[in-house]
C-alpha positions, 0 to 999 in steps of 0.5 A: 268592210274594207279600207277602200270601201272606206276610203271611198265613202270619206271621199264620197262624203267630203264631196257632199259637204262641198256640194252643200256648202256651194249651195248653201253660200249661193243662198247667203248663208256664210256661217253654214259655208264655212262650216260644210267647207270645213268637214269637207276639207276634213273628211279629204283630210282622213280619205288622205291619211287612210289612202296614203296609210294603206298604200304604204302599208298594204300596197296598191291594187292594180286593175283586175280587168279584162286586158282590152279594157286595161288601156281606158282604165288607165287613162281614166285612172291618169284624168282622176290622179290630175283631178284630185292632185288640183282638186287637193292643191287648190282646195288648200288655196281656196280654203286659205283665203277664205280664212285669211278673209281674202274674198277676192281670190277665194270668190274667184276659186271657190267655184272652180276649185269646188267643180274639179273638187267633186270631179276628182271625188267622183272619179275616184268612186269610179275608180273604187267601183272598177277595181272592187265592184265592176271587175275582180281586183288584181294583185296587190303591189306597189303604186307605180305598178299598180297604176302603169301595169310594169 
């Protein structure tokens, strides 16, 4: 199994702990909230530490696809770095106020952030799928050009 692969199932099961811990909390059940909130931030945390580690340490793959495809692959690779850049920012944010016990703003962003949340999950699967499984992967390089093709 390859770390990509791996890093894609940690995202995957981040997002299902937020998922659950949305649902869980619309039913009133705080105590579970907080506990799937918490492995969900957890298992962001090792995807985190596991992308960032191989790309220091390995590199990154560039898109291996047919060059008229290349255009859309990039955008959509842009949409999910702005979604999981939030995603992260404000994850941290909303996880802070709900331990800080500030339900105002943790009630006001734990929706929005859990949405763009598991938007920039599944846009990241989209992206494990079309660098590895859709089309063959293309060299391995560093992260700026591996992102914008120069």
């Amino acid at each position: 199994m390859n770390i990509a692969l791996i890093n894609a199932i940690f995202i995957a099961i981040s997002a299902i702990f937020v998922a659950v811990g949305w649902f869980v909390v619309a039913n009133g059940n705080k105590e579970l909230h907080k506990k799937m909130m918490f492995l969900g931030a957890l298992f962001a945390t090792i995807f985190f530490v596991t992308y960032v580690s191989k790309t220091i340490l390995v590199g990154s793959t560039a898109f291996g696809g047919p060059e008229e495809v290349k255009i859309y692959y990039t955008l959509f690779l842009i949409f999910h770095i702005i979604l999981a850049m939030s995603a992260a920012v404000l994850g941290i944010i909303t996880l802070v106020s709900g331990y800080k016990n500030n339900m105002r703003l943790h009630r006001k962003l734990g929706p929005i952030t859990s949405i763009i949340w598991f938007c920039g999950a599944s846009t990241g699967i989209i992206v494990y799928l079309l660098l590895y499984v859709i089309y063959p992967p293309g060299e391995v390089t560093n992260v700026f050009r591996a992102i914008w093709g120069f």
